[in-house]
Every structure is written in C-alpha cells, then in structure tokens.
TILODO-554592 format. One record per atom (N, C-alpha, C): x, y, z. Coordinates in Angstrom, 3 decimals. Example, Ala and Ser with C-alpha at 12.3 -4.5 7.8 and 13.67 -1.06 7.14 Angstrom:
2
rec xx = 13.190	yy = -5.690	zz = 7.800
rec xx = 12.300	yy = -4.500	zz = 7.800
rec xx = 13.200	yy = -3.300	zz = 7.800
rec xx = 12.850	yy = -2.250	zz = 7.080
rec xx = 13.670	yy = -1.060	zz = 7.140
rec xx = 12.900	yy = 0.030	zz = 7.870
//
This chain:
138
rec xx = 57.853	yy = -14.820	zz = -5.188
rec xx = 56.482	yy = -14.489	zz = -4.854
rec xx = 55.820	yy = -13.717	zz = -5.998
rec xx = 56.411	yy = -12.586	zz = -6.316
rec xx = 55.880	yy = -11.603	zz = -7.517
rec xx = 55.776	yy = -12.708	zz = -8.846
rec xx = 56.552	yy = -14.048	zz = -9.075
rec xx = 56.985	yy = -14.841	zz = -10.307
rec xx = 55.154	yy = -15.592	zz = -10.091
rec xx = 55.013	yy = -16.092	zz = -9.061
rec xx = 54.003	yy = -16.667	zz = -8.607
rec xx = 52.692	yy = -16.359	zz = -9.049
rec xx = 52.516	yy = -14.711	zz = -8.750
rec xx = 51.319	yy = -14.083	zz = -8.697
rec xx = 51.277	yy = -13.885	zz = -9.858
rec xx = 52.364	yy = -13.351	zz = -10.609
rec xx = 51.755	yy = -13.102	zz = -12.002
rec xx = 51.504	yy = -14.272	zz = -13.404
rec xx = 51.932	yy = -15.617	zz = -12.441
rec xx = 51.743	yy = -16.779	zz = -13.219
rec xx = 50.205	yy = -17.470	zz = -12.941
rec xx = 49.925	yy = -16.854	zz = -11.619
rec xx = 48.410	yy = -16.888	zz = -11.426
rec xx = 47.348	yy = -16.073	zz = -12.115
rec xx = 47.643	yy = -14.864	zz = -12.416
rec xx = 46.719	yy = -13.872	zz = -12.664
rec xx = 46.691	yy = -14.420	zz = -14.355
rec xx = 48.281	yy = -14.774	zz = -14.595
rec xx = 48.107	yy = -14.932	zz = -16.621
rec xx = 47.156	yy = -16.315	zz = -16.469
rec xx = 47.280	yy = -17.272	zz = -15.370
rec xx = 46.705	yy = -18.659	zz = -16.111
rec xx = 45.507	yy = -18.156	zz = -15.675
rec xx = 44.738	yy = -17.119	zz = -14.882
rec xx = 43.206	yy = -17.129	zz = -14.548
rec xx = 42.678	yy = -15.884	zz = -16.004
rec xx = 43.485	yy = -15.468	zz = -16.362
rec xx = 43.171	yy = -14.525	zz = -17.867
rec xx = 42.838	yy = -15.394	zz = -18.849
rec xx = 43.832	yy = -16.047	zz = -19.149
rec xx = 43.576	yy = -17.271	zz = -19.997
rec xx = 42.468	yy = -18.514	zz = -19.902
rec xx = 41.814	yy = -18.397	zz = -18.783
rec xx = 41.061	yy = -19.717	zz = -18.839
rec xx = 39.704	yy = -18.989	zz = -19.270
rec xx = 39.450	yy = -19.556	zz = -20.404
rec xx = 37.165	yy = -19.573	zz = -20.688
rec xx = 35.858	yy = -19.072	zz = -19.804
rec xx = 35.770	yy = -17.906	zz = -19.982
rec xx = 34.505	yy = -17.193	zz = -18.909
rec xx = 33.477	yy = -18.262	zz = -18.706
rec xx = 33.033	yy = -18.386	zz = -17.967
rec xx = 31.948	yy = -19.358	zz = -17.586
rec xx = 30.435	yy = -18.705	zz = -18.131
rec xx = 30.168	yy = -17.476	zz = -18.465
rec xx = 29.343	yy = -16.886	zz = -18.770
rec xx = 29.920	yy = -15.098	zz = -19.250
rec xx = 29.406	yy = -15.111	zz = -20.447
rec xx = 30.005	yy = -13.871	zz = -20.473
rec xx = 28.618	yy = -12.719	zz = -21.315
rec xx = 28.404	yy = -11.501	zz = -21.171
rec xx = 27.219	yy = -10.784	zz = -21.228
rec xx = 27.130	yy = -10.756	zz = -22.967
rec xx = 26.033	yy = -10.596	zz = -22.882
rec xx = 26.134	yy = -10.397	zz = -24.808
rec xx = 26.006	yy = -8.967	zz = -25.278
rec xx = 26.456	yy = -8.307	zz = -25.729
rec xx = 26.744	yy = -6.482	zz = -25.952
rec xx = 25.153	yy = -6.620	zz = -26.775
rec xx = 25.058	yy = -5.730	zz = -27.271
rec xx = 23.859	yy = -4.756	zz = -27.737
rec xx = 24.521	yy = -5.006	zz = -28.964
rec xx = 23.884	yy = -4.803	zz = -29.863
rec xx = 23.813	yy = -4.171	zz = -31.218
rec xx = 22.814	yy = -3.542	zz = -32.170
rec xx = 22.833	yy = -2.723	zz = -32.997
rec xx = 22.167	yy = -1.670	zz = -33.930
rec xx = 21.295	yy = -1.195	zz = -33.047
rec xx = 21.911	yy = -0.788	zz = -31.296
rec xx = 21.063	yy = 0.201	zz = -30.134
rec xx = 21.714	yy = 1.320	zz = -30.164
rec xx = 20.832	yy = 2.685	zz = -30.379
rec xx = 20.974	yy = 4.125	zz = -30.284
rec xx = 20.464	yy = 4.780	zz = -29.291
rec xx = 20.475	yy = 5.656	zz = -28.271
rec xx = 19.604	yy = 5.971	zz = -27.462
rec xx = 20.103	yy = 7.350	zz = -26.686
rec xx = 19.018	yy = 8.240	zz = -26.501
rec xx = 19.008	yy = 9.228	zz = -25.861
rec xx = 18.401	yy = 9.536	zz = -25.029
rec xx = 18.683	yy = 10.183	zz = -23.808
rec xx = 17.889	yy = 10.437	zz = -22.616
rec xx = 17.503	yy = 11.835	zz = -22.995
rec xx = 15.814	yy = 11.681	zz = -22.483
rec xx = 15.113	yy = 12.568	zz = -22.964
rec xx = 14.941	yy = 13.501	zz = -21.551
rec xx = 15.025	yy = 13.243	zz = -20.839
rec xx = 14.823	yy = 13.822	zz = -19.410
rec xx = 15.567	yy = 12.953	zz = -18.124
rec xx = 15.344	yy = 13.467	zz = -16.956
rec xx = 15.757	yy = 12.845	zz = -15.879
rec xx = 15.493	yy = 13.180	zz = -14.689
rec xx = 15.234	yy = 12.543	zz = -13.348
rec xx = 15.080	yy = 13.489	zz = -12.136
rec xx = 15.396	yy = 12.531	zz = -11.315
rec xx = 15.708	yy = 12.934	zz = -9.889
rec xx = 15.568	yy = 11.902	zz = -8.731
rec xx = 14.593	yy = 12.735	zz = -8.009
rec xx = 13.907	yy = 11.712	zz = -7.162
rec xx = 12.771	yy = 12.193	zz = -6.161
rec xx = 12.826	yy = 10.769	zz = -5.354
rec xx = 13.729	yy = 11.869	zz = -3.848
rec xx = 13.860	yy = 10.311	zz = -2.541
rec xx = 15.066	yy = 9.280	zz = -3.067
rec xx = 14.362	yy = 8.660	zz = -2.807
rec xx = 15.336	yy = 7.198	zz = -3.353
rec xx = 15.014	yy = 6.478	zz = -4.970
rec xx = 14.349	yy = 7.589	zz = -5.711
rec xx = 14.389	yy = 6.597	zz = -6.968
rec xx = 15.028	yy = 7.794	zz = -8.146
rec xx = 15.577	yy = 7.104	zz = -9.436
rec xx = 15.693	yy = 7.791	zz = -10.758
rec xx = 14.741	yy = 7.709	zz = -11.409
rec xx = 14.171	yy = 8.798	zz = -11.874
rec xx = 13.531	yy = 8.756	zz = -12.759
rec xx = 13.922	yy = 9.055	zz = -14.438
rec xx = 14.160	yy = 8.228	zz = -15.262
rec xx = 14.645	yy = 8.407	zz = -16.615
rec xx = 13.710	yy = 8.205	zz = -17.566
rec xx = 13.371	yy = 9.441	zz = -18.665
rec xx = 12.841	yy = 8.741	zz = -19.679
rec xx = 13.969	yy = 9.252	zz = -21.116
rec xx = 13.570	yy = 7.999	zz = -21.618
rec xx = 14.757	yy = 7.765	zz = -22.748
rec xx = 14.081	yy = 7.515	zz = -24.101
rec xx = 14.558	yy = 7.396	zz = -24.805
rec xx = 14.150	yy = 7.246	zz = -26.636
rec xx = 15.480	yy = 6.128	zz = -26.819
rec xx = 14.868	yy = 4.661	zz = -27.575
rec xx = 15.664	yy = 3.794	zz = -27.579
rec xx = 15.440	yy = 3.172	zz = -29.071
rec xx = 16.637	yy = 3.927	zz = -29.969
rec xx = 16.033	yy = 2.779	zz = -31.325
rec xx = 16.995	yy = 1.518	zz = -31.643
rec xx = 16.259	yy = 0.539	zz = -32.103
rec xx = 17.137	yy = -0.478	zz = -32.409
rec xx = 16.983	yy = -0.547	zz = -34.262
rec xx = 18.037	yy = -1.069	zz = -34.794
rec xx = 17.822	yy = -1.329	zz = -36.441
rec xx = 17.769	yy = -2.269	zz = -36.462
rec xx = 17.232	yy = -2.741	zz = -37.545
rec xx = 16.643	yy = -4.121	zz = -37.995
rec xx = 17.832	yy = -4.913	zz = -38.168
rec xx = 17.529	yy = -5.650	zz = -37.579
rec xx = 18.308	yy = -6.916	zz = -37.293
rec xx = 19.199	yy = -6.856	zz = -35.638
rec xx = 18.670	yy = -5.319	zz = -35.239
rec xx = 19.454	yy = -5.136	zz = -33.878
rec xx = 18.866	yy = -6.056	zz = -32.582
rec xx = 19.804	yy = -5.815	zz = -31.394
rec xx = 19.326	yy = -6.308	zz = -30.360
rec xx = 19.791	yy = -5.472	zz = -29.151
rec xx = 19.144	yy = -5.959	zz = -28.315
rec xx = 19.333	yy = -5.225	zz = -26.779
rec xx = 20.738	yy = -5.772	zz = -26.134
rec xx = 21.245	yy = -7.210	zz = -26.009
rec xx = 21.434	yy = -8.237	zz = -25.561
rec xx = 21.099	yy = -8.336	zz = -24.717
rec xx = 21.197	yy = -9.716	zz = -23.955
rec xx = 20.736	yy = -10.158	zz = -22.814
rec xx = 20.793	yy = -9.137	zz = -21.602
rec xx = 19.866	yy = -8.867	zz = -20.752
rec xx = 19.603	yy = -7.983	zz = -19.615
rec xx = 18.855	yy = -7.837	zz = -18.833
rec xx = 19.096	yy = -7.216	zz = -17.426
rec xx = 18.185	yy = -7.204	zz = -16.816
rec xx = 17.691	yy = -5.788	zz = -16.264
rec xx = 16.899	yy = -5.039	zz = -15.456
rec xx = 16.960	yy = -4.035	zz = -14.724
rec xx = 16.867	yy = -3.815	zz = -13.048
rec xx = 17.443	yy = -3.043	zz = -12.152
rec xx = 17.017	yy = -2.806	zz = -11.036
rec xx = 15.856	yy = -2.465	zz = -10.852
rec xx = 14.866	yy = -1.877	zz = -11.728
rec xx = 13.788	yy = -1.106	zz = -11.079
rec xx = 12.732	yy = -1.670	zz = -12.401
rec xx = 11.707	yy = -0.996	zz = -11.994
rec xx = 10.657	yy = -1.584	zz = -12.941
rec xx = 10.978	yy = -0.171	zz = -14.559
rec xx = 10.425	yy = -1.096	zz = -15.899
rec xx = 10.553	yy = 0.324	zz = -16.811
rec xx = 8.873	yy = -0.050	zz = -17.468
rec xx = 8.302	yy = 0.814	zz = -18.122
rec xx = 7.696	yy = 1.080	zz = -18.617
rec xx = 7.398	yy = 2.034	zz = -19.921
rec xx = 7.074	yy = 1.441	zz = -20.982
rec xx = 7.399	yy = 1.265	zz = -22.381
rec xx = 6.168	yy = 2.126	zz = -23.519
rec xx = 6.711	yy = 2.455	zz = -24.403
rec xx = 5.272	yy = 2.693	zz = -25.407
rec xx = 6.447	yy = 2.331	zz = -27.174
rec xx = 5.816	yy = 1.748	zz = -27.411
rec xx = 6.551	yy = 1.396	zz = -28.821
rec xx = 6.063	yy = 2.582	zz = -29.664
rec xx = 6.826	yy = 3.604	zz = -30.543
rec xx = 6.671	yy = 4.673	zz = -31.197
rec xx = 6.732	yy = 4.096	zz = -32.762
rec xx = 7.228	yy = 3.049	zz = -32.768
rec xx = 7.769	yy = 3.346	zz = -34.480
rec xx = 8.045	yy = 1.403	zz = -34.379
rec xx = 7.529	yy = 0.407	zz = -35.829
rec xx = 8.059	yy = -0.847	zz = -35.687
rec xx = 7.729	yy = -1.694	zz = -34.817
rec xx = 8.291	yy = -2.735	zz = -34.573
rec xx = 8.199	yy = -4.286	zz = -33.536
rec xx = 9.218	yy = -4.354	zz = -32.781
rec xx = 9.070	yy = -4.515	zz = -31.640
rec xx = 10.021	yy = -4.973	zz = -30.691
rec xx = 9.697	yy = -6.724	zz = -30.314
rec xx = 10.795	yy = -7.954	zz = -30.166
rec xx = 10.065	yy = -8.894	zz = -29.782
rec xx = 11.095	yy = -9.201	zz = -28.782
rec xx = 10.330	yy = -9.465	zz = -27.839
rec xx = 11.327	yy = -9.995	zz = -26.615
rec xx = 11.276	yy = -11.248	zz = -26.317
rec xx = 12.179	yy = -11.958	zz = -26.063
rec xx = 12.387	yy = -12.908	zz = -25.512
rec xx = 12.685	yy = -13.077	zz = -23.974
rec xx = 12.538	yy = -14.052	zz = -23.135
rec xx = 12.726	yy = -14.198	zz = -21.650
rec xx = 13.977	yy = -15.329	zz = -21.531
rec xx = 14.337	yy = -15.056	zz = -20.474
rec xx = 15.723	yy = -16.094	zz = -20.034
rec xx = 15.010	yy = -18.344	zz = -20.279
rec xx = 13.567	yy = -18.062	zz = -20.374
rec xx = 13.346	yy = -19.421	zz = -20.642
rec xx = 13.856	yy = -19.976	zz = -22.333
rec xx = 13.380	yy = -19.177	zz = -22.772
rec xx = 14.230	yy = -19.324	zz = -24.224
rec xx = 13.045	yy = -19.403	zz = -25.182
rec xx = 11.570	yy = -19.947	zz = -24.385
rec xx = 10.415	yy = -20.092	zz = -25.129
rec xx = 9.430	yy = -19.097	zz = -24.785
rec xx = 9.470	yy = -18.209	zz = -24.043
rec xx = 8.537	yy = -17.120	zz = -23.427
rec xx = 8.890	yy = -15.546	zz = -24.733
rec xx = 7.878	yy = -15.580	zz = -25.771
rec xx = 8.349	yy = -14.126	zz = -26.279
rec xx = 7.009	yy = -13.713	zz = -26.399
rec xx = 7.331	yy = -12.015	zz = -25.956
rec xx = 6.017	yy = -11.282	zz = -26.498
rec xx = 6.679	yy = -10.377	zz = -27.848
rec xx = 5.611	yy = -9.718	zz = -28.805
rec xx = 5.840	yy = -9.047	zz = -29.568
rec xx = 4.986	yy = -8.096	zz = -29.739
rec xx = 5.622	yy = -6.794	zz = -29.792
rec xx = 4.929	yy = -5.665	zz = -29.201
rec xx = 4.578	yy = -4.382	zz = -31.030
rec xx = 3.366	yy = -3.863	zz = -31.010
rec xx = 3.701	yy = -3.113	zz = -31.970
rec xx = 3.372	yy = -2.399	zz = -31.916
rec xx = 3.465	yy = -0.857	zz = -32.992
rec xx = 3.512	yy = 0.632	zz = -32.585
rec xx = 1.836	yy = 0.870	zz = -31.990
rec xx = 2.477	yy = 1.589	zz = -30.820
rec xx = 1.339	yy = 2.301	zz = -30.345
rec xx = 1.054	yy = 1.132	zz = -29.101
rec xx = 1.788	yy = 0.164	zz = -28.693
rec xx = 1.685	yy = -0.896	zz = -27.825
rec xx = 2.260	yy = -0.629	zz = -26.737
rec xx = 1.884	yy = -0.896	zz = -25.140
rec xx = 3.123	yy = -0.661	zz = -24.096
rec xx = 2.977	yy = -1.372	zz = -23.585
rec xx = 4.496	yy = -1.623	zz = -22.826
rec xx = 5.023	yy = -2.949	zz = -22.223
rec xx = 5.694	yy = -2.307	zz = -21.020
rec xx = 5.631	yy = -3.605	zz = -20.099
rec xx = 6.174	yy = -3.339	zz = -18.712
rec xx = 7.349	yy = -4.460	zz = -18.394
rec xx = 8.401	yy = -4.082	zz = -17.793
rec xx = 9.708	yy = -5.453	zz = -17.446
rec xx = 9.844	yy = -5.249	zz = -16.166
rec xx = 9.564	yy = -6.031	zz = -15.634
rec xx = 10.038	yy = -6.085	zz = -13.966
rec xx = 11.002	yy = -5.800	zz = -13.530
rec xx = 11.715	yy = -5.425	zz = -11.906
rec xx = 12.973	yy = -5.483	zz = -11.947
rec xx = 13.762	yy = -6.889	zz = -11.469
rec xx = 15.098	yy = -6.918	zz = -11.964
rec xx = 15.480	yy = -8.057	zz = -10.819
rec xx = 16.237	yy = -9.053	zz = -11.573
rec xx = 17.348	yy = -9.784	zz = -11.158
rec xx = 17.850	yy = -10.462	zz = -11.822
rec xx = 17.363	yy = -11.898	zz = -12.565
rec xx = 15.895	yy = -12.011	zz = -11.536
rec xx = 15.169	yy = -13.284	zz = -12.448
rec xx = 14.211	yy = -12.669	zz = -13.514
rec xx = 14.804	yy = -11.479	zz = -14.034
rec xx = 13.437	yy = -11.206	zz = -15.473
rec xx = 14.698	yy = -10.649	zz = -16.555
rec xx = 15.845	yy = -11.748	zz = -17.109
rec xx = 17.003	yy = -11.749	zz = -17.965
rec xx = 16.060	yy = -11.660	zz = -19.117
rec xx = 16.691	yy = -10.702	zz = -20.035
rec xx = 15.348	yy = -10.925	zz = -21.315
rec xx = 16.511	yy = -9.983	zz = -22.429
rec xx = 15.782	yy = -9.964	zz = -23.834
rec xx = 16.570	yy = -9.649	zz = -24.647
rec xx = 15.524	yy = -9.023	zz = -25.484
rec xx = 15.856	yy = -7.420	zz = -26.176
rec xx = 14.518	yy = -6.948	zz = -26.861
rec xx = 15.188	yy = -7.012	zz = -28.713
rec xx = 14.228	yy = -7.592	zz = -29.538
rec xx = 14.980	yy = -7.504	zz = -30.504
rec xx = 14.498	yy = -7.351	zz = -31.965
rec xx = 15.048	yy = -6.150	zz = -33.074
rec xx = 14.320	yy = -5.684	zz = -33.948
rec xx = 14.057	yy = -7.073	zz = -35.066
rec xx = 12.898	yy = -7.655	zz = -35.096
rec xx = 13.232	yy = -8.648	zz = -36.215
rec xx = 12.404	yy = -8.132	zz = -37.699
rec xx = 11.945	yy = -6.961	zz = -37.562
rec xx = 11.704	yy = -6.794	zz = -38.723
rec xx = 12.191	yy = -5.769	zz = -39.302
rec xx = 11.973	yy = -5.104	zz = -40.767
rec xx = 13.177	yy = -4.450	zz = -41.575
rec xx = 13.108	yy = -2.862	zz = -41.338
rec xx = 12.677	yy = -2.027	zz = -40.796
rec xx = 12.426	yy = -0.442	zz = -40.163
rec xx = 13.160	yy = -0.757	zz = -38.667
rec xx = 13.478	yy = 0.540	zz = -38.107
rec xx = 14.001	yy = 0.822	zz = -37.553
rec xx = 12.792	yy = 0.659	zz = -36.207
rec xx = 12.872	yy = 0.480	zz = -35.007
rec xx = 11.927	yy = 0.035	zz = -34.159
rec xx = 12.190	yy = 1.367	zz = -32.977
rec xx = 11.531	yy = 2.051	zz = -32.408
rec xx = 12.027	yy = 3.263	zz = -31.576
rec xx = 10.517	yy = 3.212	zz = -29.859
rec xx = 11.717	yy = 3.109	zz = -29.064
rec xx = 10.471	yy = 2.789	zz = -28.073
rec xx = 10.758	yy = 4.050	zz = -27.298
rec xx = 9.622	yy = 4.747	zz = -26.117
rec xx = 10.240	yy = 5.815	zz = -25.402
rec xx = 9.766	yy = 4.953	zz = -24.338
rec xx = 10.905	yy = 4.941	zz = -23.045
rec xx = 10.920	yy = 4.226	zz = -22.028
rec xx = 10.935	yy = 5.276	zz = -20.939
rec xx = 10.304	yy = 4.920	zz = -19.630
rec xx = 10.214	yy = 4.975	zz = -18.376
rec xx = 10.947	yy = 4.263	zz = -17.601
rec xx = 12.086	yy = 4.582	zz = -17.199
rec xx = 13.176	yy = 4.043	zz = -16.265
rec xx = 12.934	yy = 4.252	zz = -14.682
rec xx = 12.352	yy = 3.362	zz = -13.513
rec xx = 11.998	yy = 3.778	zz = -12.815
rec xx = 12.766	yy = 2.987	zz = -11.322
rec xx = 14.248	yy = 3.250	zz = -11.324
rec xx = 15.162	yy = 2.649	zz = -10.689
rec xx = 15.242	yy = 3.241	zz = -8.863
rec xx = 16.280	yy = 2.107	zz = -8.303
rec xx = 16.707	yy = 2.765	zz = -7.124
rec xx = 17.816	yy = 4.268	zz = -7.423
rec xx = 17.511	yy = 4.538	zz = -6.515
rec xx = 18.990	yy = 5.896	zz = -6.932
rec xx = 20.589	yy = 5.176	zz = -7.218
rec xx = 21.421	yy = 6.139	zz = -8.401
rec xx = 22.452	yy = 5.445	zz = -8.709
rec xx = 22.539	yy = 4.338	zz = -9.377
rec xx = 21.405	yy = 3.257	zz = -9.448
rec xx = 21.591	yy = 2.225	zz = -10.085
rec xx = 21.979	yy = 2.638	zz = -11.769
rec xx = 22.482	yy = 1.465	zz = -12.433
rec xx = 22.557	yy = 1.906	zz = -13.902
rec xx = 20.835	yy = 1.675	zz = -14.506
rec xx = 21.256	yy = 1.865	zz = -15.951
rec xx = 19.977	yy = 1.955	zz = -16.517
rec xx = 19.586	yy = 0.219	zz = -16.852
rec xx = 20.599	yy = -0.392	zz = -16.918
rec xx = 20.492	yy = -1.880	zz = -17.689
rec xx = 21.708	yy = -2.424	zz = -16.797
rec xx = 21.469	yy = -4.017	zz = -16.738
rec xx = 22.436	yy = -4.786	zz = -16.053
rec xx = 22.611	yy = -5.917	zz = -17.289
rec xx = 23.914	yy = -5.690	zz = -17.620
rec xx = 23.996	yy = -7.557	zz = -18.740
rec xx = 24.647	yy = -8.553	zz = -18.199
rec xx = 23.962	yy = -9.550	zz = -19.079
rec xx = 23.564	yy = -10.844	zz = -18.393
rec xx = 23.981	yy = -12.074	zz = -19.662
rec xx = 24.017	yy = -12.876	zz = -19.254
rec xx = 25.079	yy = -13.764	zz = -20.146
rec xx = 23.646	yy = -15.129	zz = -21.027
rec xx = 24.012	yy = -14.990	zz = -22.183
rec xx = 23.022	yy = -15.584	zz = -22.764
rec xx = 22.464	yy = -17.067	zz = -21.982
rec xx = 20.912	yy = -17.159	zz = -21.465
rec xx = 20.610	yy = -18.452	zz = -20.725
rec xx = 20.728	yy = -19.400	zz = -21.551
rec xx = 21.462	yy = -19.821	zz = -22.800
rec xx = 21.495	yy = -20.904	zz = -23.752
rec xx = 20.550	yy = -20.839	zz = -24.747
rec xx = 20.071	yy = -19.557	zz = -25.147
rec xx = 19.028	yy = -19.324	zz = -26.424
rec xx = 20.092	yy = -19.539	zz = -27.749
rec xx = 19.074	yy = -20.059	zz = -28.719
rec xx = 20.194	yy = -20.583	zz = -29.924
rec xx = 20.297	yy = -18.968	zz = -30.870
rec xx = 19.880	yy = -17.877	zz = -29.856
rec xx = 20.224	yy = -16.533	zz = -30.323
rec xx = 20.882	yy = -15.721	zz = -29.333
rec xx = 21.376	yy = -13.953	zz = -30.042
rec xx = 21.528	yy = -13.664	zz = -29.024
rec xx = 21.515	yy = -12.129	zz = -29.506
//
C-alpha cells in the first residue's frame, strides 16, 4: 500500500503543470501604511518595477487604485490585445476578481514607481497569480 502511494504521488510530481503562475520580476515594494475597518484591508503601498521588469500575471480580490509617481507602467489584460499605458502623474483602477488576469510591465528604461490603494476583503492577500493566458510574453 505505502509502495503504491508513493508511486502515485512521484508519477503526479513528475507529470507537466497544466498552467503554472508567472513570478514577478525587477518588483520592489513597500507598504506604506495599513488598516482594517469592518470587513475590508486597507493597504497603501509604493511599488517599483525596473526596466524591463514585470508584475507577472495576476489578479486581485478587491478593487486597487493607482497614481503612477515616476515612468510608464503598461498593462496588459488576459485577452492578450487589451493594453493601457499609463504615465507619471496618471491613475489607474483594476477591478477585483479572477476575470481581470492582467500583467503590469516596465517597458521603458527608468525605473517606474506607482503608490497603490489596496482595497481588499479582510485577510485576503495583496495579489493572486495566475498562469500566463497564452500572451507571447510574460
């Protein structure tokens, strides 16, 4: 029985994720404050990405709300053809929910620094990742 299970668990290790999340890269970030009030978090954060960085693919529980401080942020949406591009002194809003998968990403050469409004259920995390929808990036 024990020969069994662990010949199951190695062949389900071994087989190809069907989707797997795409990590972040050249993302730095500090929480600038925090509170709960009722049932929600309130977070605001300072988020820089470096040029050539990305968010990866993600989503949020709660709605956030954005002001670009420094650089371009350009996002892309889980359609693969939906991008906005945001620049300093610009603010942006992301819905919550697992149908708004999106990816924020520095494409130009300065460092890009946004201060965000995190405006979640209680406990939730800050970001949920999400496995690239077949963009020829990531």
């Amino acid at each position: 029985m024990l020969r069994k299970a662990v010949a199951v668990a190695l062949t389900l290790a071994l087989l190809p994720a069907t989707a797997s999340a795409t990590p972040s890269r050249g993302v730095t970030a500090r929480i600038i404050t925090q509170k709960t009030v009722g049932d929600k978090d309130y977070v605001l954060r300072e988020v820089t990405i470096a040029p050539g960085g990305s968010t990866g693919w993600h989503y949020h529980d709660g709605t956030l709300y954005a002001v670009v401080k420094k650089g371009t942020i350009t996002r892309t949406f889980s359609d693969c053809t939906t991008t906005e591009v945001h620049h300093r002194g610009q603010a942006l809003t992301e819905p919550s929910g697992a149908d708004h998968v999106h990816i924020g990403r520095n494409l130009g050469s300065t460092d890009m620094v946004l201060e965000v409004l995190y405006v979640l259920p209680k406990g939730s995390p800050l970001a949920r990742d999400a496995a690239n929808p077949g963009c020829d990036f990531d």
